[in-house]
C-alpha positions, 0 to 999 in steps of 0.5 A: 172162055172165063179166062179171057173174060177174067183177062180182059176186066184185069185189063181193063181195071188196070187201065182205068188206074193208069189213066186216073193216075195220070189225069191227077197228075196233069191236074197237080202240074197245071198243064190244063188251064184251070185244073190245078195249077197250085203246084206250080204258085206253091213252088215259086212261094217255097222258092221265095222263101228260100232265097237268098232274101226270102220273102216270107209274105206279101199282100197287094191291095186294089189301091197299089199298097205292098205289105212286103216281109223279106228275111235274110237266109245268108249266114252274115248279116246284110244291109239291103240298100235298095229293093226293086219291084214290078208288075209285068214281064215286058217291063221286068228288065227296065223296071228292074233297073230304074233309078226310082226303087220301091223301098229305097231305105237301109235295113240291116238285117241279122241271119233269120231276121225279118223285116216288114216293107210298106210302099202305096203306090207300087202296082195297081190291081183289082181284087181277085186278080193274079199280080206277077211280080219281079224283084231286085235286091242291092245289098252289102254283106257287113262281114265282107263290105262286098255290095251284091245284087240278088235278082230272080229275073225267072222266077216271079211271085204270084199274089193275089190282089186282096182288099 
């Protein structure tokens, strides 16, 4: 009779393990609205800071200002002809490619450098809030003369609107 007993809290034990194991995992993913979550934003800020044309920070204020730092992870040095911006998925594919662009001035930046980009009236937000938005480089590769365009039209950046 003991084994049993012995038997059914080892079972027990070993469910109890398997669900918290499985409730911290779900909390990481974000699958639950308002557990977690920070999996998925950390990931699209390493995948960010990685790219082609990293970003390696940026703030939003209330009022629409973008702080934008880019950095060129390719091996040659780049010249960044245009970089577009925007807000909302519904207006990714026109934003992206208006005539109008949020930093429309050359830099040239060498392997690992980085630039800092201002612009005033990009988005508007209110503090606290999410803002997701899309990019869109236009760049030359100086080695080559070859003009590309780098868009991550499925990963979004995530900020958060700070005063």
């Amino acid at each position: 009779m003991e084994k049993r007993a012995q038997t059914a809290t080892e079972y027990l034990i070993i469910l109890a393990v398997v669900i918290i194991i499985a409730l911290i995992v779900v909390g990481v993913l974000g699958v639950i609205p308002g557990i977690g979550g920070g999996g998925k934003s950390s990931a699209k800020t390493s995948f960010w800071k990685t790219a082609s044309i990293g970003i390696e920070s940026l703030a939003v204020a209330p009022g629409g200002n973008i702080n934008l730092t880019i950095r060129n992870n390719m091996p040659n040095t780049i010249k960044i002809t245009d970089v577009y911006i925007n807000e909302t998925v519904s207006e990714r594919d026109t934003a992206v490619t208006a005539s109008s662009a949020f930093y429309a001035t050359d830099i040239t930046l060498a392997t690992g450098e980085t630039q800092l980009l201002t612009n005033g009236s990009a988005v508007t937000c209110t503090s606290g809030e999410t803002v997701i938005l899309y990019f869109k480089f236009t760049y030359q590769d100086m080695v080559t003369s070859a003009v590309y365009t780098y868009a991550a039209t499925d990963t979004a950046y995530e900020a958060i609107c700070t005063a």
